[in-house]
N, C-alpha and C positions, 0 to 999 in steps of 0.2 A: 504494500500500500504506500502510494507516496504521501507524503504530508505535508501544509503546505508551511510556509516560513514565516517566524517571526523578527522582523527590523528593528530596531533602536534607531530613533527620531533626535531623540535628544535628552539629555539626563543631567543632573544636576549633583550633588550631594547625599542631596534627599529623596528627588523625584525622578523620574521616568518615564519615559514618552515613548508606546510600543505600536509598529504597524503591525495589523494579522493580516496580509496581506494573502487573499483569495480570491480567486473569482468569482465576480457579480457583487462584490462590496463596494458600496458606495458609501457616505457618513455611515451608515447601519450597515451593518453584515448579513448576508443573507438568514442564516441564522445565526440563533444566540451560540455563545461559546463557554462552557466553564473553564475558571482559570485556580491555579492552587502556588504560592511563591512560598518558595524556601533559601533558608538559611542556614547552613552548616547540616543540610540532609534533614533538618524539622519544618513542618511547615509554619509559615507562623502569621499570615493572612491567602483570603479567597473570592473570586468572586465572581459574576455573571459579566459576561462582556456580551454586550451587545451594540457597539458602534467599533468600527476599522481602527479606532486610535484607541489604545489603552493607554491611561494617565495613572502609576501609582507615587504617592507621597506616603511620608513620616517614614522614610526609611534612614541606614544608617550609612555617614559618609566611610569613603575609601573600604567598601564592604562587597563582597561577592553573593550574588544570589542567584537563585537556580526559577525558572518558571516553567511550567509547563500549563497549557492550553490546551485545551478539547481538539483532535484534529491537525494541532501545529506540529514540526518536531522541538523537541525542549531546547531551550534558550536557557544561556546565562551570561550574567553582566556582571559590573563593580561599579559604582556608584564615584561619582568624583571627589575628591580627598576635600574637606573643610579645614583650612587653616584654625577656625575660632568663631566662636557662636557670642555673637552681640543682640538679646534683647531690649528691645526701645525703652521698657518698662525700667530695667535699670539705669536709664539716666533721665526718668524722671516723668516718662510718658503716661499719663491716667486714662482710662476710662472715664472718668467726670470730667475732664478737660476739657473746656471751648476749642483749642486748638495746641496741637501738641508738633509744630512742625518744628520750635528750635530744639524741645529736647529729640528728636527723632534727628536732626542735623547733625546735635552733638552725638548721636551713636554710629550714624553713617561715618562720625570723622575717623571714630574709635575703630571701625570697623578693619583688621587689618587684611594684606593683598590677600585675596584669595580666601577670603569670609565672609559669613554670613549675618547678616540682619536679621533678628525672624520679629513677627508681629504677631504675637500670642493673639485666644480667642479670645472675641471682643469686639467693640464697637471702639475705633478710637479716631478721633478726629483732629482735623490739619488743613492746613495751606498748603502750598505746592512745595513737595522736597526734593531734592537734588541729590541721583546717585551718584557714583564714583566708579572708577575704573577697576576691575578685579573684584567683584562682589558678587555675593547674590542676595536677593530680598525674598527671604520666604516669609509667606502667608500662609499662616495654617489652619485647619480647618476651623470653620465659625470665624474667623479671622474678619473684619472688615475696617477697611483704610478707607474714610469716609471722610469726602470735603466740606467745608464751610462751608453756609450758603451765600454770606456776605460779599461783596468785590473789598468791602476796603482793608486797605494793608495788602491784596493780593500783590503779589509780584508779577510784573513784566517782563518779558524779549522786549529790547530793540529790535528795531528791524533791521540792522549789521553789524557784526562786533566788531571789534579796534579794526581788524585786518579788512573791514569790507565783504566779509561772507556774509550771506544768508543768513540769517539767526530767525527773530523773528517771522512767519509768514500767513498769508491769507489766500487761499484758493491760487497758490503757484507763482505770489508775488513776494517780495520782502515786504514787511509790515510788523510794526510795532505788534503784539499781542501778549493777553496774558500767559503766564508762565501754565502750564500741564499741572494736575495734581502729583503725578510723576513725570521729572525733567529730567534728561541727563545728556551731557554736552559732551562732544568726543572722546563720550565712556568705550574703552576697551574689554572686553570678558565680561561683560555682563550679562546677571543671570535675574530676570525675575519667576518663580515658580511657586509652589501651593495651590489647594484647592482653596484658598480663600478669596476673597473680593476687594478688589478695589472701585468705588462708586466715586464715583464725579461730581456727583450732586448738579446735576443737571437740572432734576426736578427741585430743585430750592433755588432761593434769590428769584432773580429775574431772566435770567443767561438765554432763556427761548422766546423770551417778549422782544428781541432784537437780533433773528438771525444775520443781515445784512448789514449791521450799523457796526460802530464804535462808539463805546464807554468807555468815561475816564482815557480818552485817546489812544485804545486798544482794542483788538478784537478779542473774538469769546475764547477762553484755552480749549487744551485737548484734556483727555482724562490721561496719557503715554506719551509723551513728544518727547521722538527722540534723535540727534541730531550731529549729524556726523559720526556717527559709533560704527565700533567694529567689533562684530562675533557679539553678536545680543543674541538670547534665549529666552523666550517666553513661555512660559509650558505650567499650564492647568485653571490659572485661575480665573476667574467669575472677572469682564470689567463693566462694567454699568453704569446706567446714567450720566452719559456724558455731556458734556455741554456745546461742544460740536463734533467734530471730529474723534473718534471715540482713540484709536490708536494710529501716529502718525510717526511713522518712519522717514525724518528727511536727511538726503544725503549719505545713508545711511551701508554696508557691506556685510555678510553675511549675517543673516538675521534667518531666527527659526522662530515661527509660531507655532505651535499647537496645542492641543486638547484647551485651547480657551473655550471659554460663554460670553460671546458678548453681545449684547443685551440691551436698547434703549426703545422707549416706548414709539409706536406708531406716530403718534403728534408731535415728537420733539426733530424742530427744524437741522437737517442738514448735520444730519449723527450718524455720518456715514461710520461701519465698522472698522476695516482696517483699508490704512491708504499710504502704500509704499511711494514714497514722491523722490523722483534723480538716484535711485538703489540700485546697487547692486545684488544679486544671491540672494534669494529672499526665497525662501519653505515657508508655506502656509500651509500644513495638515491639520485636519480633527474639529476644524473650528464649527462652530453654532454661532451664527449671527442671526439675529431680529433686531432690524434697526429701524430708523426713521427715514432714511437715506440709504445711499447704495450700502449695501456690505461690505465687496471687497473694491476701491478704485485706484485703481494705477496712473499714476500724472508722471511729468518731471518738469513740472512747472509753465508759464504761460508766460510771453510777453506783455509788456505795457500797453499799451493805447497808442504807443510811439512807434511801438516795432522794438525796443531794446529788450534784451534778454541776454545780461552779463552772469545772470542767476543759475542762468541753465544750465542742468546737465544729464544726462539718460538714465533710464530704467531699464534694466535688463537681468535677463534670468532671472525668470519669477515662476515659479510652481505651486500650484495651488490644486490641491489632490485632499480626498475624502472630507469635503468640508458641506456641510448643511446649512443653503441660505431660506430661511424661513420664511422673514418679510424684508421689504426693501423696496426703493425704487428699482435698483439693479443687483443682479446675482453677483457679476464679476463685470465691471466697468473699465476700459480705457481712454482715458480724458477726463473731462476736455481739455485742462491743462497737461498739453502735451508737448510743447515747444523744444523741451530736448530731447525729446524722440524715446517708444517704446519700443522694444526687442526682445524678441526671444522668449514667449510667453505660453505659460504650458498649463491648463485648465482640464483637469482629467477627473474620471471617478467620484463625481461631486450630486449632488440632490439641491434644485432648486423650486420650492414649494409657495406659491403667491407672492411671487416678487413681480413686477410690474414687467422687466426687462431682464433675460437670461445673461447672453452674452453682448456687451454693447460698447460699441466704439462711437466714439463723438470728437468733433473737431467743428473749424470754420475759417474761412480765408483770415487772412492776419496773423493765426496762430504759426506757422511750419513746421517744421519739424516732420516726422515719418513714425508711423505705426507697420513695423513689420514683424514677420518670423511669429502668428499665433496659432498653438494649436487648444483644440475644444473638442472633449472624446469622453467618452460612455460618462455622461449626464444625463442627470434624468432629468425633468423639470415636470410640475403638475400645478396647474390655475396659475399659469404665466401670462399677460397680454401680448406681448412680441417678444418670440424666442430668441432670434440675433437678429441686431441692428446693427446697422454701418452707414453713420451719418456723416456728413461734412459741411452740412447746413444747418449745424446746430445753431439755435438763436440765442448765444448767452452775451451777456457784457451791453454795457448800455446802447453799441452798436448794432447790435445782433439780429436788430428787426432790418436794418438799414439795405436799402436796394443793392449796395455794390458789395456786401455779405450775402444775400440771398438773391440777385440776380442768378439767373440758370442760363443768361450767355455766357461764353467761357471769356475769363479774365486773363491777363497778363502773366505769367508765372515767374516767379522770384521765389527767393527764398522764406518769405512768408506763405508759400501754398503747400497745406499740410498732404503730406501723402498719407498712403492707405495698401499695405500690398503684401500678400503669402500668408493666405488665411486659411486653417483645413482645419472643415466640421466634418465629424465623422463620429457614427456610431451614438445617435442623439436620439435621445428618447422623450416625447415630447404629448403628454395628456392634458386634456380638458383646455386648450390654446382659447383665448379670447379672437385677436385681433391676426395675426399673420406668425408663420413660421420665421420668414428672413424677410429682411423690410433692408434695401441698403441703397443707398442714393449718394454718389459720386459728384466731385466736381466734375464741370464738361472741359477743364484746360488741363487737370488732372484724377482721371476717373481710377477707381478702385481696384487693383489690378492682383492676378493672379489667385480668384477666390474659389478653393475645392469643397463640396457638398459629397459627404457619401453616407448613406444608409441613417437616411433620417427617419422615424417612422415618428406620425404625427396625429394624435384624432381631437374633435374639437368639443367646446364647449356650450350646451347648445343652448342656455340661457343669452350667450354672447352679443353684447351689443356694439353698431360700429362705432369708433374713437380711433386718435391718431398714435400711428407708429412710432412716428420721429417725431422731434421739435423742432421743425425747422416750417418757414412759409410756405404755401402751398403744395402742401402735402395733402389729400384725400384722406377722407376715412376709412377704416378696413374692417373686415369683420369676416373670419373663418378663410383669412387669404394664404396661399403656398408659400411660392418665393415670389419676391417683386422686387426687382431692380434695376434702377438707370443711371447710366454711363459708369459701369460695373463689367468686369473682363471675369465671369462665376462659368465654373464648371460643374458642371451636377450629372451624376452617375444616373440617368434613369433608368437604370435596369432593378435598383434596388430603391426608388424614388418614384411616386408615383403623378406627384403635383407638378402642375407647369412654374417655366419662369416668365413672368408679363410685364409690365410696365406699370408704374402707379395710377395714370389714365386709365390701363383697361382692369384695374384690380380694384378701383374705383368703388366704394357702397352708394 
């Protein structure tokens, strides 16, 4: 009998991040799994797995242990070595405390290379803190790192530091903003992990009564902004209620997420999940997002209103594999700040379940930059409105309505005309569709080019009413539409596809 394998994701001290990697597992397993973990030949914890990522904690560092799963063949690992264990509580952190962010500073300082932070269980509250390099923050269970609801005394980004980098930023610009409930600035080796929570406190103060503005001459923070770092690990715990952006990675070089929750309610404005912006190496496995906003968006930021774009720089190699997007405007997003160009993008094995948009790419003249090298494969998606989109006439920015962005004669091409090119969907499984399977509309001076379709299977919705695909000007409504696409270079297998490809004119409701 063969059996099938288990992976190591990523591991910490204490935690553990395991793929069961099988056929036909997407977030969930086809079936459940029993699991039994030993240590020195005794067992000494057990459990039911039933999603493709296993996340275990409270384990012991620089420690070997033995696993064995239902089905797998046995696996074993060692745990990474802890220099020294700094609790908050010891310098001074309460549970009654308004806000406990300078004794939590003083523990981070104490914290030595290659130790841990941990945040016993409990409710404890803070301002935004600032990790360091060579750490890890564990959160243990019942654990919650819960922000203040007030802005005042919050801490700021500029929006450049001494050297003129990016520091501060707002939707792919430099901009003053406030500081993340977790910040950390050209952190090396860092590790946050636990099944505990860190909350945002998005739902407190006012942070949602002003998506688009500045306060106190700042935008809203993130609940993780983390910036310019190299080898970050995230792995298990709860993040929620954020106040915009829930986890933002800017500038950022291998970075692991997984077995997170992250979590913000339906009505809180523009709480996208996780948003890798100008990264490098970025694994996202295991994740659950229910957001407000898209779940996963990919940028590397956007020019000015001017054309400058000193800020820019790529996205590349991004894998995002057995992840569960709940709600959302979009599943897995690229753009629309996309000016330093997206590459190499790899969306497999994933469940997207009443997210507005599956897979969706967005741009618009001004921006430039280029979106290539995506792939998108055994996905499932159920009560989707448009399964993939590929727009270049999105209307965003105070121009966006404007005739020489949404004119459909072809314009001039320069280096502000974003490309679009080497896109292969394949193996997409697609129930109860609202609006159209592929919706993708091209510039005419630069149209979408080299787009593969194979084995889409697709059935519809039949409550479904028509509404629009794209955001962009004159577009039609759709409703139970195949593929529709103009001035787009798509290839589609019809031997294993049975819907046509038309035009937006004739797919028309």
């Amino acid at each position: 009998m063969i059996m099938s394998e288990l992976h190591c994701i990523a591991r910490s001290a204490r935690s553990i991040s395991l793929r069961l990697a099988v056929t036909g597992a997407r977030y969930f397993l086809p079936a459940p799994a029993d699991w039994v973990l030993e240590k020195g030949g005794e067992p000494i914890a057990s459990g039911h797995a039933t999603t493709a990522v296993l996340a275990i904690h409270d384990l012991r560092p620089d420690t070997e242990y033995h696993i064995a799963v239902t089905g797998f063949a046995p696996f074993k690992f060692r745990t990474a070595p802890c220099a020294g264990l700094i609790d908050i509580a010891d310098f001074g952190a309460r549970q009654d405390a308004a806000d406990n962010s300078s004794a939590i500073a003083a523990a981070i300082e104490a914290v030595p290379p290659g130790g841990t932070l941990r945040v016993s269980s409990g409710i404890w509250w803070t301002r935004p803190v600032f990790l360091k390099s060579d750490m890890t923050l564990e959160l243990c269970a019942g654990a919650e790192l819960r922000a203040v609801g007030a802005r005042g005394g919050w801490v700021k980004l500029p929006a450049h530091d001494e050297a003129g980098r990016m520091l501060g930023s707002w939707e792919g610009l430099p901009e003053t903003c406030f500081a993340a409930l977790v910040t950390a600035i050209d952190a090396q080796n860092l590790v946050i992990a636990g099944p505990g929570t860190i909350d945002g406190g998005g739902d407190r103060g006012d942070w949602w009564s002003w998506p688009k503005e500045t306060r106190d001459g700042a935008r809203r923070p993130r609940t993780i902004h983390l910036i310019g770092c190299k080898n970050v690990t995230l792995l298990g715990p709860t993040i929620c209620n954020s106040p915009s952006w829930t986890v933002h990675p800017q500038g950022c070089a291998s970075l692991t997420a997984t077995a997170l929750t992250i979590d913000n309610p339906t009505v809180s404005p523009n709480t996208d999940g996780l948003n890798p912006e100008s990264c490098e190496g970025v694994l996202i496995e295991g994740v659950r997002f229910s957001v407000g906003d898209d779940c996963i968006a990919i940028k590397s930021g956007k020019r000015d209103m001017r054309g400058n774009g000193d800020h820019l720089a790529p996205t590349r190699d991004v894998t995002i594999r057995h992840c569960l997007m709940e709600r959302g405007h979009g599943g897995v997003v690229l753009g629309s700040e996309m000016s330093g160009g997206i590459h190499d993008i790899t969306v497999e094995d994933c469940e997207m379940r009443d997210t507005d948009r599956g897979l969706r790419v967005k741009t618009r003249r001004g921006r430039g930059g280029e979106v290539s090298t995506i792939r998108f494969r055994r996905v499932s998606m159920k009560g989707v409105y448009a399964a993939v989109t590929l727009n270049a006439f999105y209307f965003c920015d105070p121009d966006g309505h404007d005739e020489w962005v949404q004119s459909r004669c072809p314009a001039a091409v320069s280096d502000l005309t974003p490309q679009i090119r080497d896109i292969r969907i394949e193996d997409v499984q697609i129930a109860d569709l609202h609006l159209v399977a592929v919706a993708a509309l091209g510039l005419p001076e630069a149209p979408i080019r080299d787009i593969s379709i194979r084995n889409l299977a697709v059935s519809y919705a039949a409550d479904a009413k028509p509404g629009p695909a794209l955001m962009a000007e004159r577009v039609p409504d759709l409703r139970h539409a195949g593929i529709v696409a103009e001035w787009v270079q798509i290839d589609v297998d019809h031997s294993n596809i049975t819907m046509t490809t038309e035009s937006f004119e004739g797919a028309a409701q």
